[in-house]
Structure formats: C-alpha cells, structure tokens
C-alpha positions in Angstrom: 5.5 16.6 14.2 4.2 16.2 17.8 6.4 20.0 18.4 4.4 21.5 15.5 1.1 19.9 17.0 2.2 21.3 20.5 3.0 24.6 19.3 -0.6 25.0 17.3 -2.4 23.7 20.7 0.0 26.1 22.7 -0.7 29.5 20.5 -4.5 28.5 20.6 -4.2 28.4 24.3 -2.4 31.6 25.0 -4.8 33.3 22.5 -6.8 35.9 25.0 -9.8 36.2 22.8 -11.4 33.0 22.1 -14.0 34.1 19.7 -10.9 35.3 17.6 -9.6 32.6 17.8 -12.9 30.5 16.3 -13.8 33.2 13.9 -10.7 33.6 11.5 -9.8 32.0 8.4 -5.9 30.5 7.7 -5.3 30.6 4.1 -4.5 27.9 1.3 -1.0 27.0 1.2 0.6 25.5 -1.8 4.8 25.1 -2.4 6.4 23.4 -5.5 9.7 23.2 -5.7 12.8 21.5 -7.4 15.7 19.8 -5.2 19.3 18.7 -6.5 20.7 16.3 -4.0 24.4 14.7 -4.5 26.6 12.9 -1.9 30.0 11.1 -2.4 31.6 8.4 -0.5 34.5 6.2 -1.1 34.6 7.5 -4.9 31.0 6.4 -5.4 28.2 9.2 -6.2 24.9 8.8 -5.3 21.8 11.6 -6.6 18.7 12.4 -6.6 16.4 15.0 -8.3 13.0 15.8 -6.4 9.8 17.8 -7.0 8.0 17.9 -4.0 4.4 19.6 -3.8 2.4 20.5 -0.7 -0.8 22.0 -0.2 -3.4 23.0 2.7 -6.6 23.8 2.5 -8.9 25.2 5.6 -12.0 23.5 5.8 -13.9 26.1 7.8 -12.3 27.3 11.4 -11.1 24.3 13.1 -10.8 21.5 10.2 -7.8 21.3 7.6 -6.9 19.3 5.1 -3.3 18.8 3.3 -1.1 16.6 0.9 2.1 16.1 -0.2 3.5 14.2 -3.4 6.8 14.0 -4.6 8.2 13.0 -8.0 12.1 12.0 -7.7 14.8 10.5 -10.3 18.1 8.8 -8.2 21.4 7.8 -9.8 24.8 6.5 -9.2 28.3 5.5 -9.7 27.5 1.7 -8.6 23.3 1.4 -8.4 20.6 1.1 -10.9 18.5 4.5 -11.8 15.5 4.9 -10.4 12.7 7.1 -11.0 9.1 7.5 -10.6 6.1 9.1 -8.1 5.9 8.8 -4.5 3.3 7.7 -2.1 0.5 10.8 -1.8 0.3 11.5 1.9 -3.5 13.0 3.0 -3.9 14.9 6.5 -7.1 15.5 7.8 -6.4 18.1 11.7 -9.5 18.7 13.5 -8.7 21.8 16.6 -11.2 22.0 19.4 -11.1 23.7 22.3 -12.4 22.7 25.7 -12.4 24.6 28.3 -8.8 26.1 29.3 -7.2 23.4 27.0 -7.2 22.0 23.6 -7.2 19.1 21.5 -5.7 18.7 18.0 -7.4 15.5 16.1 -5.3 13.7 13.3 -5.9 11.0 10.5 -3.4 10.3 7.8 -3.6 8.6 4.9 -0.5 7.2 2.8 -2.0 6.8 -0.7 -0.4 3.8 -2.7 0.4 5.8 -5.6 4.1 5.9 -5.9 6.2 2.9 -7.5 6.0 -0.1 -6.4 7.4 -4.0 -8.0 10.8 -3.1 -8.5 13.7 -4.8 -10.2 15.9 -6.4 -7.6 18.7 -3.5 -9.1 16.0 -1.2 -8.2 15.3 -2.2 -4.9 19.1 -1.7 -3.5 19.0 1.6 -5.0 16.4 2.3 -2.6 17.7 0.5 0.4 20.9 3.5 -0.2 18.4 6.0 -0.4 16.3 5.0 2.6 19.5 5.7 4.9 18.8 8.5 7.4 22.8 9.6 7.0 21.9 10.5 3.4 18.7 12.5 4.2 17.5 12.2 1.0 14.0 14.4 -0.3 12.6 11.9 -1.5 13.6 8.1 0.4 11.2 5.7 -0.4 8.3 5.9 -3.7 5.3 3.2 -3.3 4.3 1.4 -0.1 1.0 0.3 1.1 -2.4 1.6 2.2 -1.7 3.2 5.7 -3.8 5.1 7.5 -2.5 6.6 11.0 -5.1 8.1 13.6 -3.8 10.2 16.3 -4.8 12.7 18.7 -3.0 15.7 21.0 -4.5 17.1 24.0 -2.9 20.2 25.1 -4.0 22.2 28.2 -1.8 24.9 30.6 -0.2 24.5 33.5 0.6 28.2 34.4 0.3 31.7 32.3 3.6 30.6 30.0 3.4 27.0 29.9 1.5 24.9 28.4 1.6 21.1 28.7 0.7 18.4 25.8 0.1 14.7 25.5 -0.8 12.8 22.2 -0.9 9.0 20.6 -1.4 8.0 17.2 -1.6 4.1 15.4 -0.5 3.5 12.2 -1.8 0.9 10.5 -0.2 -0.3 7.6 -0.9 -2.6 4.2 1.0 -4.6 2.5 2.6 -4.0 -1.0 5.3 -6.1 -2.9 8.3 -4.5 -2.9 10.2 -6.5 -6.0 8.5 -7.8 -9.0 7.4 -11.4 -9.0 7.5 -11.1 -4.6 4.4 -12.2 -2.3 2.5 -9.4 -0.3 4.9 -8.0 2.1 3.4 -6.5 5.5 5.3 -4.3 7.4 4.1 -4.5 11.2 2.1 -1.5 12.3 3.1 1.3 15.0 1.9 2.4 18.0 3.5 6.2 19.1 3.4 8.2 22.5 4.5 11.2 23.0 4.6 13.9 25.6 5.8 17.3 25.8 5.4 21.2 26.9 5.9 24.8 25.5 7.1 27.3 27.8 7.0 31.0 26.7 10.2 32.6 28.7 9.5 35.9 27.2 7.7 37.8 25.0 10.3 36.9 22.3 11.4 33.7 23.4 10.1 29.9 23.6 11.6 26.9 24.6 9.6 23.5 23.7 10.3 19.7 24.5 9.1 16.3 23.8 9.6 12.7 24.1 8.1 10.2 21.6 8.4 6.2 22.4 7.9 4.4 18.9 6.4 0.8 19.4 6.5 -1.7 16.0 4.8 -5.2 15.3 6.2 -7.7 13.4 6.8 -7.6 10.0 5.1 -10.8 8.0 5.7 -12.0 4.8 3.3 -14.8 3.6 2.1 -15.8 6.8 5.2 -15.9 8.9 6.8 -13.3 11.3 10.3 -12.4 9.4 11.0 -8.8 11.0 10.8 -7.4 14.4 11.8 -3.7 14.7 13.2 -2.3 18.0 11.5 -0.1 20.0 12.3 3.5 19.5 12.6 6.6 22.2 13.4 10.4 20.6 13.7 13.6 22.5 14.0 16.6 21.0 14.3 20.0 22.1 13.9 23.4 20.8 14.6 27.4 21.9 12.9 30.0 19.6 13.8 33.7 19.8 12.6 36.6 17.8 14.7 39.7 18.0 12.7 42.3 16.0 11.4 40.9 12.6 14.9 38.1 12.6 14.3 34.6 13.7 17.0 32.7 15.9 16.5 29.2 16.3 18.7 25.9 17.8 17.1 22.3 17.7 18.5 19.5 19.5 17.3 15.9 19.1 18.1 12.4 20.3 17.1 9.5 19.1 17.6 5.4 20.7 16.7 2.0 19.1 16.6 -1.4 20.7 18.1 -4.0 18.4 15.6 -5.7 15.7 15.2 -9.5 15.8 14.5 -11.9 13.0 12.7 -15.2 14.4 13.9 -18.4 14.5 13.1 -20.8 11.4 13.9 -24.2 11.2 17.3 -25.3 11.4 18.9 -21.3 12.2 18.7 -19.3 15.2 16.8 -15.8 15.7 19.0 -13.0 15.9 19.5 -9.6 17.2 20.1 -7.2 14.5 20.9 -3.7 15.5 19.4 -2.0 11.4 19.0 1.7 12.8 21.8 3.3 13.9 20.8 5.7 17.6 21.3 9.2 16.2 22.3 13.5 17.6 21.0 16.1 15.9 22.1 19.9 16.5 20.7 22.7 14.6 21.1 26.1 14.5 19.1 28.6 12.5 19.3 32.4 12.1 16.9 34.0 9.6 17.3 38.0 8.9 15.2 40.1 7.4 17.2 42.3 5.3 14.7 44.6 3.8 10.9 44.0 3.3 11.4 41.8 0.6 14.8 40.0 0.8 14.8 37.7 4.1 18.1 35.8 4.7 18.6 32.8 6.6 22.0 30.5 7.5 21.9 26.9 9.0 24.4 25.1 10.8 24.2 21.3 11.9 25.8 18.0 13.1 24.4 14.9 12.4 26.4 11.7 14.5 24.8 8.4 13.7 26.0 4.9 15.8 27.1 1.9 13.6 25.2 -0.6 12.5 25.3 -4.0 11.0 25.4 -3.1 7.8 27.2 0.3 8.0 30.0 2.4 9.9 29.2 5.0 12.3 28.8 8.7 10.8 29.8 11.6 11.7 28.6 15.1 9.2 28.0 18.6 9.6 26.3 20.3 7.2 26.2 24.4 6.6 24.0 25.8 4.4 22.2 29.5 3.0 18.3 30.0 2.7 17.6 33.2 0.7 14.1 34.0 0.8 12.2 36.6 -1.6 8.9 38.0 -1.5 8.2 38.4 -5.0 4.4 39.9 -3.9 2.1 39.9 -0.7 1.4 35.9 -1.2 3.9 35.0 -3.3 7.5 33.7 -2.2 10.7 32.6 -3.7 12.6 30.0 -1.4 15.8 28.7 -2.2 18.3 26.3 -0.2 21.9 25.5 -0.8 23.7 23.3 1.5 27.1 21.3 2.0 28.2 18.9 3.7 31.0 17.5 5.2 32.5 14.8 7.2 33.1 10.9 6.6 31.1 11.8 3.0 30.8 14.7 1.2 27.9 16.4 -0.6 25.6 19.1 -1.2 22.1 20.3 -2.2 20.8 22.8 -3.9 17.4 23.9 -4.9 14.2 26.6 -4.5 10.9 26.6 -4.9 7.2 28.9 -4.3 5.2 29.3 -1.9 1.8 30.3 -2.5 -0.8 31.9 0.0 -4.9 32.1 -1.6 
C-alpha cells in the first residue's frame, strides 16, 4: 500500500504542469469479479468461492473515495462450510501539494458487516483460511469497527527521485468471534514506513520501502491474553515499459518477533512464534498483443519459516492473465494460476472493470 501511495505522491511530483495536475478529473472505477480458489495438502482439500467488488469514486481533484466488499463460500475435506459477507472496507485519500512536495491523507474504515458469532466448526475453518501460505481472496468475513488514519508526505530529492515518509494508527473494536463468546479486542497498530521512487529512465522505475508494524495487546474481558510481535517488511520493486508491454519484478521481505501470551495464575507466559517470517519474488510481463487483446504471465516464490503450529513452506506459483477490452471503458480480466510445492493448488477466475 505505502508503494502505491509513494508512486501517486511521486507521479504528482514529477508532473511539470501543476495546474494540470489540479485541474483534471480521474474517473469512477468499479470491478466485479468471480474467484475459484482450491489447494490440496496431505489428501485434504480446502476451497473457496469469492465475489469481490471494488469501486472509486473522485470527489472533486484531490479527494477520493473507495470500497471494497467481498462475498465468499469455503469448503473442505476435514472443516465445516463456511459462507457469508465480508467486512466493507471505506477509503477516504485527500492529495495536496505543497510546495515542491506532496502529501497523500488517508482514513479507513472497516465496516462490521461481514459474519461474525461463529460455530466453533466455523471458526477453525477460518483459522485455515487466515493462513498467508494459502493466500486466500477472501481470509477473514466479520471483525470489528476499525478505523485507521494515516498520512504520506512525499517530496524530491533530485530530478528522478523522489523520497516519501508516512504513519498510519489503526484502531480497532471488538467483536465476538464464536457464538456465546465475551467481546474480544484485538490490540490496535501503530505503522511506519519509509521509502523512495527513482525514475532510472524514461521507461524504467525502481521503488523501495520499509514498513515497521507495532501491535498492542489483545484483551479479552479485561485481561491481556495476546501480544503480537513486532513486524519489519521491505519490499522492492523495478518497473519497465518497453513500448505499450509492461515488465515488472517485486521482491519482498517480511520479519516477526515472537508473540507472547501473559502469565496467569499458576502457568508461565510464553513466547509463541504464530507468523511465520516470509520471501516473496514476483515477476510479471504483460504484452499487448493487439489493441484489444493484452496478455500477461506471472511467476512467483513464496518461502514462509515454521511456526508453532505449522511446517515451513516452500511454493511457486505460475500463472496467465488475459486481458480484453471489450470497449473504450470496459475490460474483461481473467486469472488462472497454479501452484506447486509442499501443496498443490490453483485458481481460476475473471472479472470487469468499469471506467464512468
């Protein structure tokens, strides 16, 4: 997210005219789509069918506004079925610029909508679907009331580089989780990040960040049962257009400290080591084949640490991204991807894409 931020902060930047810049209108956005995700390990299947929605909406020159919903329906070999709505996630981006630099303005809102009070079946279908190694569409439905303020302030350092540094909080309410369960409160999050954009070319960019991830204490009742660790990710990214094809690598790191639960009478505290550090490699090469048909092939590794409740992983993943402009605002996007490693699996799906 803080890349994307960066990026918008960059272009605005390196934009020559500023009254361009203030004077023109982005257009609404909308995408609906339909995802088929399936992965097996150790003879056990576990699926998931998602319709995720998107929209954004300009609110004049600098403000815009944009959601995203999801409905999903998960199944498997050895877990209960689960179905329902997801959380509605509101963005409200405010883009000023002052004087050579810029600053990009955030406020989310997670919307309690999605389903919450599940069975205790329910509940460890979602604990398999929350697992990053999985990378499911849709990993979690109904949480709490969180609303997450941030900012980015962006501003060059020379003619091809520009520099960015941003925060955000994220506050978060409690839901219950299982039916018949008190109020739990996840702790909230402080993030800081910092990063630049270097334009090595007229066709090429290179970008970088690194975001530290603080969390409080997770309470339930009024007692502290959950400590996450602290969180560092770095991520990296070389862009290259060669005529109207895109080429594009993305590498990413990501360290946790070990989580501790609190002592309680009669037992220890404890380290806990629940996220497991990940490396993400990406490659992407998109190629316009004609001025309708666009064509674009992925390639990634995904290598995720043990943890204390599962074995390290180790999965690439290939994949095909047809794209088809069925008019001047209209576009057909489709996805299929496999992968391989210690599970297998795939996904396949497409959506629109909408431009008013």
């Amino acid at each position: 997210m803080f890349l994307l931020m960066l990026a918008l902060a960059a272009e605005a930047i390196a934009q020559d005219d500023a009254l361009y810049l203030s004077s023109r209108q982005q257009p609404i956005r909308i995408s609906i789509g339909a995802l088929y995700q399936s992965y097996t390990e150790d003879d056990s299947t576990l699926s998931e069918v998602s319709i995720p929605l998107a929209v954004s909406v300009p609110l004049g020159r600098n403000l815009g506004v944009s959601l995203i919903a999801s409905q999903a329906s998960a199944s498997g070999d050895a877990v209960e079925s689960l179905s329902g709505v997801s959380d509605a996630q509101v963005g409200l981006s405010y883009y000023q610029q002052i004087g050579q630099g810029s600053v990009v303005v955030s406020l989310g809102v997670n919307l309690p909508s999605g389903k919450s009070e599940l069975t205790p079946q329910e509940f460890e279908t979602a604990i398999f679907l929350s697992q990053h190694f999985y990378n499911f569409r849709v990993s979690g439905f109904g949480q709490g009331f969180n609303v997450s303020p941030g900012v980015v302030v962006a501003f060059p350092v020379s003619e091809n580089a520009v520099f960015g540094v941003g925060a955000s909080y994220q506050l978060k309410g409690a839901y219950t989780p299982i039916e018949g369960m008190d109020d739990y409160d996840p702790g909230d999050e402080i993030l800081l990040t910092g990063g630049f954009d270097y334009r090595a070319g007229p066709t090429t960019n290179f970008s970088a960040d690194v975001t530290y991830t603080i969390y409080g204490s997770d309470t339930f009742g009024d007692a502290d049962v959950f400590s996450a660790g602290d969180k560092v990710t770095a991520t990296a990214q070389w862009l290259r257009y060669i005529r109207a094809n895109e080429l594009r690598f993305v590498a990413r790191y990501r360290s946790i400290s070990k989580s501790s639960r609190p002592a309680v009478v009669g037992v220890a505290g404890e380290e806990l080591r629940t996220l497991p550090a990940q490396v993400f490699l990406r490659g992407v090469y998109r190629h316009r084949l004609n001025p309708t048909f666009t064509l674009g092939v992925l390639a990634q590794a995904r290598l995720f640490d043990e943890t204390d409740n599962f074995s390290s992983k180790t999965l690439f993943d290939v994949g095909l991204m047809p794209e088809v402009a069925l008019s001047n605002n209209t576009a057909l996007r489709l996805r299929f991807l496999y992968t391989l490693g210690d599970f297998t699996g795939f996904e396949a799906g497409g959506g629109l894409a909408f431009e008013l």
